[in-house]
C-alpha positions in Angstrom: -101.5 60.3 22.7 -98.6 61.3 25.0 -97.5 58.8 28.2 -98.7 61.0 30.2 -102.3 61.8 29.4 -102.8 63.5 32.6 -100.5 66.2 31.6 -102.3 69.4 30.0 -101.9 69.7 26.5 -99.3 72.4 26.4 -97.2 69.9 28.2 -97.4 67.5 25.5 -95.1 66.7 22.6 -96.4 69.0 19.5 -96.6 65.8 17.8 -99.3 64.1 20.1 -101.0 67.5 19.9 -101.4 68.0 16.4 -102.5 64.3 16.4 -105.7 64.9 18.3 -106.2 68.0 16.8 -106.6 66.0 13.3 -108.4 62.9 15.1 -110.7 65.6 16.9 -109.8 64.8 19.8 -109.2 68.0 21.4 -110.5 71.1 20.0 -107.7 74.0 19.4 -110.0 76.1 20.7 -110.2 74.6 24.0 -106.3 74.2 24.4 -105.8 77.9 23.9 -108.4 79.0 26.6 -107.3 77.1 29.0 -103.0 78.4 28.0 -104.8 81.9 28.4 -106.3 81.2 31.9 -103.0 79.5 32.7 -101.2 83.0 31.8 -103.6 85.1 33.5 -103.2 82.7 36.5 -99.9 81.9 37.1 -97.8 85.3 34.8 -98.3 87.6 37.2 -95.4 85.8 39.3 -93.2 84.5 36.4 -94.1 88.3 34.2 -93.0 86.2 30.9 -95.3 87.9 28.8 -95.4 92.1 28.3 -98.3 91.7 26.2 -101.2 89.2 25.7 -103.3 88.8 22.9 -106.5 86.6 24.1 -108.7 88.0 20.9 -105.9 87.4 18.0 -105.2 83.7 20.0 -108.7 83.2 20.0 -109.5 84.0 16.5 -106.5 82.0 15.3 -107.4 78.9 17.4 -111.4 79.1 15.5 -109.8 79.1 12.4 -107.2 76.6 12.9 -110.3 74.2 14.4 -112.8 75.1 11.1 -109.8 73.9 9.1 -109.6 70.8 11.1 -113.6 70.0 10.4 -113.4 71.3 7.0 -112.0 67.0 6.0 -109.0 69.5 4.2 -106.1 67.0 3.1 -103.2 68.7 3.9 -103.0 71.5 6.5 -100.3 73.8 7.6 -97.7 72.0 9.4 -98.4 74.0 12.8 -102.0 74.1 12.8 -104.0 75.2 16.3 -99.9 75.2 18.0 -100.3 77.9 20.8 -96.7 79.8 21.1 -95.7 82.8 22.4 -93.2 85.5 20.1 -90.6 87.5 21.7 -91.0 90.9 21.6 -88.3 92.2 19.3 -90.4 90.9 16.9 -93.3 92.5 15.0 -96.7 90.8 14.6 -99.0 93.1 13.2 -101.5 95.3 15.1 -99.6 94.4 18.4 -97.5 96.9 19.9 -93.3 95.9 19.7 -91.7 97.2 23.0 -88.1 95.6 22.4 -88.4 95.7 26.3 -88.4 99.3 26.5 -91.1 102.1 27.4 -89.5 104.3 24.7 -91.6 101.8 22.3 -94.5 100.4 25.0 -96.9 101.7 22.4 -95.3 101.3 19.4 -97.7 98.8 17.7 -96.5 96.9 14.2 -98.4 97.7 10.9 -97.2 93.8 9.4 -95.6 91.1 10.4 -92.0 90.3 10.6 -90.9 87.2 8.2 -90.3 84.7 10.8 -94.0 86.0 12.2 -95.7 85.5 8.9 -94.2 82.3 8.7 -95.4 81.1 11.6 -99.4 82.6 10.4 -99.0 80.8 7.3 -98.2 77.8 9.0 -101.2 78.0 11.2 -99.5 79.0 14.3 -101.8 80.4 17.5 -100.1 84.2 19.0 -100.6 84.0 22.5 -98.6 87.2 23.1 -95.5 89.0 22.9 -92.8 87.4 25.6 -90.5 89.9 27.7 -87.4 90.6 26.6 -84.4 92.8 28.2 -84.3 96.0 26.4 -83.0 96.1 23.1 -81.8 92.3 23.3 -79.2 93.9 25.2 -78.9 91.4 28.2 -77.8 88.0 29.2 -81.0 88.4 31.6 -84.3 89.3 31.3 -85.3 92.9 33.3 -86.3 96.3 32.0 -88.4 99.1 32.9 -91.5 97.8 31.7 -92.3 95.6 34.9 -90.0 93.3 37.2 -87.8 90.7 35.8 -88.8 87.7 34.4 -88.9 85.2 37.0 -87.5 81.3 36.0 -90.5 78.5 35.7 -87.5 75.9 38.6 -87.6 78.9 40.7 -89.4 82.3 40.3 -87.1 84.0 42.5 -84.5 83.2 39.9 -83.3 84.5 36.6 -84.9 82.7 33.3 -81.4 84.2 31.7 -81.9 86.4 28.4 -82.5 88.1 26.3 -85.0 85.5 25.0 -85.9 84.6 28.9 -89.5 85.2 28.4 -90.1 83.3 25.8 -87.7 80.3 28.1 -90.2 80.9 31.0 -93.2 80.7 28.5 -93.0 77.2 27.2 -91.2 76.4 30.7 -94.3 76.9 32.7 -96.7 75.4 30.2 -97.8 79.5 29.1 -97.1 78.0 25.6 -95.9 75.2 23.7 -93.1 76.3 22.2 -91.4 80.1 21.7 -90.1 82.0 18.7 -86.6 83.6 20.3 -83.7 85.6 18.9 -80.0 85.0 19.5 -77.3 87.0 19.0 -74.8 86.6 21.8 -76.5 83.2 23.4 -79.9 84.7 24.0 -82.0 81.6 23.1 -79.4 79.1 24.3 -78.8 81.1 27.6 -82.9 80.9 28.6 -82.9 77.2 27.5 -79.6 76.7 29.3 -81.4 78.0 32.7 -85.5 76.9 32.2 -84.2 73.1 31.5 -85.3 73.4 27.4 -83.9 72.9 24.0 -83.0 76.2 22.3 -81.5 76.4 18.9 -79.6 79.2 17.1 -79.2 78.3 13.4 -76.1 78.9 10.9 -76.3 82.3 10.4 -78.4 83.4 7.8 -80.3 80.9 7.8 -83.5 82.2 8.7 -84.6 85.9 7.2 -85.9 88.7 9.2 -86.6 91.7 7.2 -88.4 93.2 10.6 -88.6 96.7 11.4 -85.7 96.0 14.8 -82.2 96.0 14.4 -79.4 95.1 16.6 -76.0 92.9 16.8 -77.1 91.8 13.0 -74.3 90.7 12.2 -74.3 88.0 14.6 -78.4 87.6 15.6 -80.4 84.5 14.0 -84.1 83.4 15.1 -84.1 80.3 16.7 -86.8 78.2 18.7 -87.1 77.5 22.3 -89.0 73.7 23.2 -89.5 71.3 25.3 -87.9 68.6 23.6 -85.6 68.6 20.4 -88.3 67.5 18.3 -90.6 69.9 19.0 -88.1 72.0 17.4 -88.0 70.6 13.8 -91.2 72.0 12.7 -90.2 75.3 13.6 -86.7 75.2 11.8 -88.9 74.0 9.1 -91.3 76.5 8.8 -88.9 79.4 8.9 -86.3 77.8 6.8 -88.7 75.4 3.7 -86.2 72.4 4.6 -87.1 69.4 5.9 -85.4 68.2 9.1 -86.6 64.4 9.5 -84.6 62.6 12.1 -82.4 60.1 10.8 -79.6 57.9 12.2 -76.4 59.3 14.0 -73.4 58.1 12.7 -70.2 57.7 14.8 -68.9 61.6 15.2 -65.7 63.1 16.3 -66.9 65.8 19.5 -63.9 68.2 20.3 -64.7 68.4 24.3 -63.9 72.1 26.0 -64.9 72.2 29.3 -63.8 75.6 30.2 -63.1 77.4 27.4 -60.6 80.3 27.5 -60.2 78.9 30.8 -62.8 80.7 32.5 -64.3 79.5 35.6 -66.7 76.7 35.9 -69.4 76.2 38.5 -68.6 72.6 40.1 -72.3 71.7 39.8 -72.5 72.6 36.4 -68.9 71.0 35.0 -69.9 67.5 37.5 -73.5 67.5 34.8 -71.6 68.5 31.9 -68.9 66.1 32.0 -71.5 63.8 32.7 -73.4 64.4 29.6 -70.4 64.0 27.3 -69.6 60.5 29.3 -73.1 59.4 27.8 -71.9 60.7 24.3 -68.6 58.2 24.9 -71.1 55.5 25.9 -73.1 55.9 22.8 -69.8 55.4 20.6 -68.7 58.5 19.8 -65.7 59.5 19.9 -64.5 62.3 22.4 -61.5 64.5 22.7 -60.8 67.0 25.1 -59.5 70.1 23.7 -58.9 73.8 24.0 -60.7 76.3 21.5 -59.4 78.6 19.0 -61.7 81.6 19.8 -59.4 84.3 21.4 -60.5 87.6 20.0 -63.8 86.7 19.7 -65.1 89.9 21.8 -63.0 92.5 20.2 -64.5 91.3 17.1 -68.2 91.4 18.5 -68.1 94.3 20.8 -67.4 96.8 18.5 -69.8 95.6 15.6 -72.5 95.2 18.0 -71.9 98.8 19.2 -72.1 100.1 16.1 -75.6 98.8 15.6 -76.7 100.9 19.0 -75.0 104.1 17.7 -76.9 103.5 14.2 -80.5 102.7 15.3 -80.5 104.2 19.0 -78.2 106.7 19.3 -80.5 109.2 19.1 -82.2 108.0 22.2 -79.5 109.7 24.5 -81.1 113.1 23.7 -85.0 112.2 23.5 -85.6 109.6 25.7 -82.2 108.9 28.0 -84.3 108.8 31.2 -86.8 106.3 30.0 -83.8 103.8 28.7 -82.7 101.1 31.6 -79.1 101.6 32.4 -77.4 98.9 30.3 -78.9 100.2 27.4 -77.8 103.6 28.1 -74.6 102.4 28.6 -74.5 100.6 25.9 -75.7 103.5 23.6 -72.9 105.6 25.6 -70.1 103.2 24.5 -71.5 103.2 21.1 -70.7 106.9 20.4 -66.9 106.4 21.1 -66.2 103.1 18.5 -64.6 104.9 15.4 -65.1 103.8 11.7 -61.4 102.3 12.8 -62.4 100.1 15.0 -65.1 98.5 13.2 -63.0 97.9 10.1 -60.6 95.9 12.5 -63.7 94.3 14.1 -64.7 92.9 10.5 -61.6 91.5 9.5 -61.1 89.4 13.8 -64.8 88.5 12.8 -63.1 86.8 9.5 -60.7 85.3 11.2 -62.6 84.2 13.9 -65.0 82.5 11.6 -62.3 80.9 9.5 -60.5 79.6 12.7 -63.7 77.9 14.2 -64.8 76.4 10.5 -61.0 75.3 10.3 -61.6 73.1 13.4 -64.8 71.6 12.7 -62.8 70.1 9.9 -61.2 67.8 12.3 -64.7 67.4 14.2 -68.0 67.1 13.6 -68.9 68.5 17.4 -67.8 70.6 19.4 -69.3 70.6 23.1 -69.3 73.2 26.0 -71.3 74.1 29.1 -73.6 76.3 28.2 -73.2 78.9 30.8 -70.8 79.3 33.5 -73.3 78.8 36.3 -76.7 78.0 36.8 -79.8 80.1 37.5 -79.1 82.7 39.9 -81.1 85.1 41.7 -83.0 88.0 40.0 -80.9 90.9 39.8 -77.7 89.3 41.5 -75.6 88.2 39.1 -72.6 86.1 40.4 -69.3 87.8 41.3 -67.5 85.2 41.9 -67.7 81.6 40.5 -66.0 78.2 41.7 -63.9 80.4 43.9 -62.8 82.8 41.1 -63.8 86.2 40.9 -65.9 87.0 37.6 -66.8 89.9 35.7 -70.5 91.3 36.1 -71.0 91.6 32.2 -69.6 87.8 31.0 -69.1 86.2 33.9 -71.7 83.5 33.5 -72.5 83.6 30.1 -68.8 83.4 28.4 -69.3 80.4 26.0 -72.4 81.0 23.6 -71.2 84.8 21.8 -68.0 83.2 19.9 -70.2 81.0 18.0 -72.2 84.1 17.4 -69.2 85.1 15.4 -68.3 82.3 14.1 -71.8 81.9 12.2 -71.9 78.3 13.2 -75.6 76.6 14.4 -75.6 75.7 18.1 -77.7 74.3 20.5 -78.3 74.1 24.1 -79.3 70.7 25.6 -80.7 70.3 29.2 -78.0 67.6 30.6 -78.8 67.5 34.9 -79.5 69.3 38.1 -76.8 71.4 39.9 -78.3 72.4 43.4 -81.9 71.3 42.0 -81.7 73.5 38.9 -81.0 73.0 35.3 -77.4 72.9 33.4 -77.6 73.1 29.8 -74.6 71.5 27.2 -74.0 73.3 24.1 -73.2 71.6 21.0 -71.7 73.2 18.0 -71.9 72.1 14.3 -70.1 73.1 11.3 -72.3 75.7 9.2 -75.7 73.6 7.5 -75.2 71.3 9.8 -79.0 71.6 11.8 -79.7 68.4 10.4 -77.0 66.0 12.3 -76.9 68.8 15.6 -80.7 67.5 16.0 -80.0 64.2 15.6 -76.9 64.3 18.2 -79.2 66.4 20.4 -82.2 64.1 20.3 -80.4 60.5 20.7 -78.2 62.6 23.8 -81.7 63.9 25.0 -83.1 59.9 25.6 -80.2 58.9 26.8 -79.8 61.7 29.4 -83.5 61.7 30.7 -83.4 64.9 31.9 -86.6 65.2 34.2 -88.1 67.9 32.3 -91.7 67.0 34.0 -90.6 68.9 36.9 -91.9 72.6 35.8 -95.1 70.9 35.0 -95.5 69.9 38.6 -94.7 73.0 39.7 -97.1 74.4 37.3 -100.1 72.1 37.0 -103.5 73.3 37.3 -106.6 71.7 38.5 -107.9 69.0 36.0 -110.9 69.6 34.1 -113.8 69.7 36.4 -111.9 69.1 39.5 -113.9 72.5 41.0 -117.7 72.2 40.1 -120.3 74.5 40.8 -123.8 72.8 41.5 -126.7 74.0 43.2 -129.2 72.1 45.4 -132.5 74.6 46.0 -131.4 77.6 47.7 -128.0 76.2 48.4 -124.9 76.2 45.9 -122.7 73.5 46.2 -119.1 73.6 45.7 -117.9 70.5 45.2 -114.4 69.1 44.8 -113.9 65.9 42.4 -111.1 64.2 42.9 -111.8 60.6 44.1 -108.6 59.4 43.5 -107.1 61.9 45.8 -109.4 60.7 48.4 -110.9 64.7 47.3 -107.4 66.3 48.7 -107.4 69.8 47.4 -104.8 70.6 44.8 -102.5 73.4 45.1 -104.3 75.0 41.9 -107.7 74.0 42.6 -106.9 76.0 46.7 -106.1 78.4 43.7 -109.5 78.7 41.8 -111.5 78.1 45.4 -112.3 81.8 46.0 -113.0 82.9 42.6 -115.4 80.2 42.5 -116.7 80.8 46.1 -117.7 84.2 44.7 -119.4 82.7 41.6 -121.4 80.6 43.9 -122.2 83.9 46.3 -123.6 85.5 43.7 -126.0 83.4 42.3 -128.5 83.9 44.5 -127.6 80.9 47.1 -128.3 81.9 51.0 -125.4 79.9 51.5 -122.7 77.7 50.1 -121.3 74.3 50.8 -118.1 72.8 50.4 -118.0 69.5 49.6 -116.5 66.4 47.7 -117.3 63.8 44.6 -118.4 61.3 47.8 -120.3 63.5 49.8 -117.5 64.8 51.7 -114.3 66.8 51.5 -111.4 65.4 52.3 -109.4 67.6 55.1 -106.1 67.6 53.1 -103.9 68.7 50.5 -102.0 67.0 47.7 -98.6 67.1 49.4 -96.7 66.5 46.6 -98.6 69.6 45.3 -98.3 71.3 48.2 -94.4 70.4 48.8 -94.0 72.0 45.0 -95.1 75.7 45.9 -91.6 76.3 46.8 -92.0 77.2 50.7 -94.5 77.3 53.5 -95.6 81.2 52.8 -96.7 80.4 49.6 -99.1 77.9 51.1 -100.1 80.5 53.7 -100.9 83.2 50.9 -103.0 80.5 49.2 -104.9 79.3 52.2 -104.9 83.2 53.3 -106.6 84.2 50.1 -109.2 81.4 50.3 -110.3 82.4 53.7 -110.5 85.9 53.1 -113.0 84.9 50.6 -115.1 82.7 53.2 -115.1 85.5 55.4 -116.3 88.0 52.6 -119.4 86.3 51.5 -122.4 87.9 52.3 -123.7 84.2 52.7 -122.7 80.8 55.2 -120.1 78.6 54.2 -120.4 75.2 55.5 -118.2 72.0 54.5 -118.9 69.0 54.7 -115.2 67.0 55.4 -113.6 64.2 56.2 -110.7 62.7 56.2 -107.1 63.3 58.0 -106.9 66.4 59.6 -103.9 67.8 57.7 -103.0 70.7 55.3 -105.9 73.2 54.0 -108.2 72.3 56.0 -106.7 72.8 59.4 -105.3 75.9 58.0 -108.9 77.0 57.1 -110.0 76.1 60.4 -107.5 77.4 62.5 -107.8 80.7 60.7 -111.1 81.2 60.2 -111.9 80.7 64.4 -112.9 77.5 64.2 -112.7 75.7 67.5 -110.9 71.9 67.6 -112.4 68.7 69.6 -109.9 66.9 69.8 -106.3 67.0 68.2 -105.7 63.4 66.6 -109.1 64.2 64.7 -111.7 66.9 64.6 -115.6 67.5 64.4 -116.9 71.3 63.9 -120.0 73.1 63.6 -120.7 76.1 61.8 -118.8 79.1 63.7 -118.6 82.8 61.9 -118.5 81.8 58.4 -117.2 78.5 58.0 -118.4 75.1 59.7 -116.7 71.5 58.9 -118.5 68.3 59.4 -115.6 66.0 60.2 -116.0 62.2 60.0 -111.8 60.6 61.7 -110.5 58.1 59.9 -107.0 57.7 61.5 -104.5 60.0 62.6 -102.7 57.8 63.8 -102.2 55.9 60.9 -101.9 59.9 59.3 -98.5 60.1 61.1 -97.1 56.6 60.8 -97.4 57.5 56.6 -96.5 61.1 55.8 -93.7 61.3 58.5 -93.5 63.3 62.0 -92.1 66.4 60.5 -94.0 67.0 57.5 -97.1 66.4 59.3 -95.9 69.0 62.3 -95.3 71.7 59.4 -99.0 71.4 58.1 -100.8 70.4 61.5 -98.7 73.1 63.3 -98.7 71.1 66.3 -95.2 70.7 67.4 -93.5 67.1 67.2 -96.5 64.8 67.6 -100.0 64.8 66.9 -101.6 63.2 70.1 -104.7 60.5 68.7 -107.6 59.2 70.9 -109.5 58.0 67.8 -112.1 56.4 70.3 -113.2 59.5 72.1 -112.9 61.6 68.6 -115.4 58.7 66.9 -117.8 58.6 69.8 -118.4 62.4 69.4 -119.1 62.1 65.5 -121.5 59.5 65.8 -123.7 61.7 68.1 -124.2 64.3 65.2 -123.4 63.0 61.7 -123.5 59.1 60.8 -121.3 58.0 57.7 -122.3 59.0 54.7 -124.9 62.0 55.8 -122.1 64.7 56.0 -123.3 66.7 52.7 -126.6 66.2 53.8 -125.9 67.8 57.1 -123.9 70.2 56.0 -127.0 71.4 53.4 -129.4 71.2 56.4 -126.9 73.4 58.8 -126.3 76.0 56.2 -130.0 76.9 55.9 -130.9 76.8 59.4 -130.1 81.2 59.9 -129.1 82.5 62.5 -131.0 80.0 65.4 -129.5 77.2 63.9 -125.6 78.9 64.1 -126.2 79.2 67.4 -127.5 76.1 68.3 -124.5 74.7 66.4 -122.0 76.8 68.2 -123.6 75.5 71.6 -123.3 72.1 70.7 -119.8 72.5 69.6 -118.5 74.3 72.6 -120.2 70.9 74.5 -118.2 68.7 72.1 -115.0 70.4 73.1 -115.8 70.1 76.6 -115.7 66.5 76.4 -113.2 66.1 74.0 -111.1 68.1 76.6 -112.1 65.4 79.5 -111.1 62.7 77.0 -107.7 64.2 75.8 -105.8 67.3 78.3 -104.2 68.7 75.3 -106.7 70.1 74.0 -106.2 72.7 76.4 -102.1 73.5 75.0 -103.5 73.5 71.2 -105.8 76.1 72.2 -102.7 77.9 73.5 -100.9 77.5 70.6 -103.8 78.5 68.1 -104.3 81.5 69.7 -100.7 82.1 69.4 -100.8 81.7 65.6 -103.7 83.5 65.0 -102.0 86.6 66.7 -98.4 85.9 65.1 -97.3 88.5 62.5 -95.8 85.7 60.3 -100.3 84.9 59.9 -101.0 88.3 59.4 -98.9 89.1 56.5 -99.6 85.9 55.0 -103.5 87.1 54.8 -102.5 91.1 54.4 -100.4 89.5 50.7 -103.8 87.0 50.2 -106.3 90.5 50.1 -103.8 92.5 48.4 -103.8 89.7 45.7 -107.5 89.3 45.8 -107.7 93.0 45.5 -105.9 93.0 42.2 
């Protein structure tokens, strides 16, 4: 079982998961739903799939977990693995786009070979990942939807062409991703999503599918988590066996800016770092320049000669349904001569003969991986480390000459540059995937490279965090996480108004909120909450959740306690619930939503989290003014501890007397909270404020658009 056996399984070494498959332990079946409600959950802001395929997954996963029961002694090698295939690939009876709408409804009759390979080996198709059109991209856009957004950042590029499938295993939508590579597009993704990519020796790996373009350069290759969760794959597609063995004491030719091209600071400061741990491991390292000048005048016009072969036709049928760097391409392509490429073939010799020449005299060489990091979607860099750059190769100079050279590379996660990942590229003479995965694993332990951090930012709720009970005429909607105190995840404040709705419409005259002690605790994970990236991303979750309280046809009550911070004030304050008191609360149903609050420190609330986190979530300026003794003394009139569920069941099926009764006895409570503590009086000032702000209203407008959808 992994370290971590908190983590969902698709976070988990493919190793620990195909252990419990075959121990029973956890059924393949149940993996694969819960990667599917994952996707359907969280793609719609990272768009790394074009097409999902729930019903193939589904049927694959049954299979895979019959073979499993059936006490078979030796099963496929990737049995029950859910993984997503890029979409220049064919899997039969699924539509093959290559990223374009010229071919959104082209669907495959078979499978290509890397594709069957995978199906014999007991592989689960989750879907097809996006893909810029044609493979013709260092990032990942085309016509078919927005780009595909990075699993550090969705505002960001996952790179390309492979960025889909990067942002798939990145974000926990699959374990591990078939790519393609022919100018860096599986080391490029890895390079930005903080993974291992690999792109084989060419020719290694056979692909007798139906697409073709920059063959004389392209290999399939695997995108993972981890370096060993890349063996199997290279496995599979190849019949070899690539057991990890020892690392012997190498000679690493070090270029850390080849062809002298400009190097984000960031990313050279975590590259050079990276081969420093190489030193420190005993190898031996040598800076050095690299002998790959002509490399693009050798790949440009062989490449181009692929587009004018298999797409030039395009410019008179379907020009206006073609992005425009595929159209550009496919313009460029109709002015390279038989000339040209007959020059192209013999610098592609060369080049090849040059590179295999020096890894003679090394067993390594090493490179950043790209020029910069992850940048925003659609805004490629123009100038880098001071330097202006090129739109076309600007970032991505380093990965195409080994392309043409035919040698196997990789691309290592190595550090952080501004918070983001920088991948090191590490080149091997041709055959040699067996020592580049050793290198690359013992480099990967000694690095430690936090690669948990996408998990974080893309962890669901835990099983049965969000249960559904029912108590007579009242459903019961309870949150389980004790040892949370019951704060409300970011994912479960997620789920909340789907399952709000489920509860609706059972029947239930009204619905409680609650906890696994009786209560709710008024908070939020903050380290959850911190990890949605900003504070409108909170708002829109919070917004969406109320505009499901207010939609009910039913009451919602909760029953809460705890500090008043995060969700729940959030809730409150936007659903017109009135405050007694500021350093802790005590509400009766109002509208739709009433909160049974029980204090249990503010105070101490303030001293812990900090002054200006909690004045972000509390929304009260620089302090959060506490009279715990006045706040407690108004509790203990209504609700004693321990009867808050209780209460909170009683009040919700009370009708409409009982609302008002409630709202009479809170407007009391306020006026003696108010006696007690003057403020209350300015955070009325101030909620009314916020409830009026525009910043408020677009957050909810964006929650019921969502919800709509």
């Amino acid at each position: 079982m992994p370290e971590a056996p908190e983590a969902e399984p698709v976070f988990w070494p493919l190793a620990d998961l195909l252990g419990a498959f075959r121990a029973r332990e956890l059924s393949p079946v149940e993996v694969t739903r819960q990667i599917l409600d994952r996707i359907e959950r969280f793609d719609g802001e990272l768009r790394s799939y074009i097409t999902t395929t729930p019903e193939l997954a589904l049927s694959q996963a049954e299979a895979a977990e019959r073979r499993y029961g059936s006490g078979e002694e030796h099963l496929p090698p990737l049995l029950g693995v859910p993984m997503s295939i890029k979409d220049l690939f064919d899997v039969a009876g699924v539509p093959t786009t290559l990223g374009s709408l010229v071919y959104r409804d082209d669907v495959a009759a078979e499978d290509s070979e890397p594709v069957a390979r995978l199906r014999e080996a007991g592989a689960v198709f989750l879907g097809k990942s996006n893909t810029a059109e044609f493979g013709q991209s260092a990032t990942t856009e085309n016509r078919l939807g927005p780009g595909c957004g990075n699993p550090w950042d969705p505002t960001r590029t996952a790179g390309g062409s492979s960025g889909g499938a990067a942002a798939s295993v990145g974000a926990g939508l699959a374990s591990v991703a078939l790519g393609s590579d022919g100018g860096g597009s599986v080391r490029l993704p890895a390079a930005m999503c903080g993974l291992f990519g690999l792109k084989p020796t060419m020719g290694l790996i056979r692909n007798d599918g139906r697409f073709h373009g920059m063959t004389p350069f392209v290999c399939s290759g695997p995108l993972a988590r981890r370096v060993a969760d890349a063996r199997p794959l290279l496995e599979v597609w190849t019949g070899t066996r690539f057991a990890r063995g020892e690392v012997a004491e190498a000679r690493i030719g070090w270029c850390p800016a080849p062809q002298g091209h400009p190097v984000d600071p960031g990313v050279r400061a975590a590259t050079a770092h990276a081969v420093s741990q190489l030193e420190a491991m005993g190898h031996q390292v040598e800076e050095i320049s690299l002998p790959i000048d002509g490399w693009l005048d050798a790949f440009g016009p062989l490449v181009l000669a692929d587009e004018r072969r298999y797409r030039g036709h395009l410019l008179e049928s379907h020009a206006d349904q073609l992005t425009d760097y595929a159209r550009r391409s496919i313009e460029a392509a109709a002015a390279v001569t038989d000339a040209d490429v007959a020059t192209a073939r013999e610098l592609h010799a060369d080049l090849r003969a040059r590179v295999e020449a020096l890894l003679g005299s090394y067993d390594f060489l090493v490179t950043p991986t790209a020029a910069s990091v992850a940048f925003l979607l659609g805004r490629r860099p123009k100038e880098i480390d001071g330097q202006s750059v090129g739109s076309l190769w600007g970032p991505f100079p380093f990965t195409a000459p080994f392309n043409v050279s035919g040698s196997p590379a990789a691309s290592l996660p190595c550090g952080l540059a501004d918070g983001l990942p920088v991948g090191l590229q590490i080149v091997s003479r041709a055959g040699g995937e067996r020592d580049l995965l050793d290198l690359c694993e013992a480099l990967e332990e000694a690095l430690a490279f936090p690669a948990d951090e996408p998990a974080r930012r893309w962890a669901t709720a835990s099983p049965g965090e969000l249960v559904l009970e029912r108590r007579g005429e009242v459903a019961i909607v309870r949150i389980d996480r004790p040892a949370k105190r019951n704060a409300i995840s970011r994912v479960a404040l997620e789920r909340l108004p789907r399952l709000l709705a489920e509860a609706a419409g059972s029947g239930a005259r009204a619905v409680v909120l609650t906890g696994s002690r009786a209560c709710f605790s008024a908070g939020v994970d903050l380290e959850e909450v911190q990890g949605t990236g900003s504070d409108a991303a909170l708002d829109t979750l919070v917004g969406e959740a109320v505009s499901a309280i207010r939609g009910l046809p039913v009451p919602v009550v909760a029953a809460i306690e705890g500090p008043c911070a995060g969700a729940a004030v959030e809730l409150a304050v936007a659903c017109d619930v009135r405050v007694a008191g500021l350093g802790s609360f005590f509400l009766l149903p109002s509208a739709r939503l009433g909160l049974l609050y029980r204090p249990d420190g503010a105070a101490r609330l303030t001293a812990e989290l900090g002054r200006q986190t909690v004045a972000r979530l509390m929304m009260l300026g620089d302090r959060i003014p506490a009279d715990e003794a006045t706040a407690a003394g108004l509790v203990t009139k209504v609700v004693a501890t321990g009867e808050a569920l209780d209460t909170a069941v009683a009040l919700a099926t009370r009708g409409a007397d009982g609302q008002r009764e409630a709202v009479r006895l809170t407007k009391e409570l306020i006026e003696e909270a108010s006696a007690g503590m003057p403020v209350a009086a300015d955070w009325e000032v101030r909620r009314q404020e916020l409830l009026e702000s525009e910043s408020r209203r677009d957050a909810v407008a964006s929650a019921k658009e969502r919800l709509a959808r």
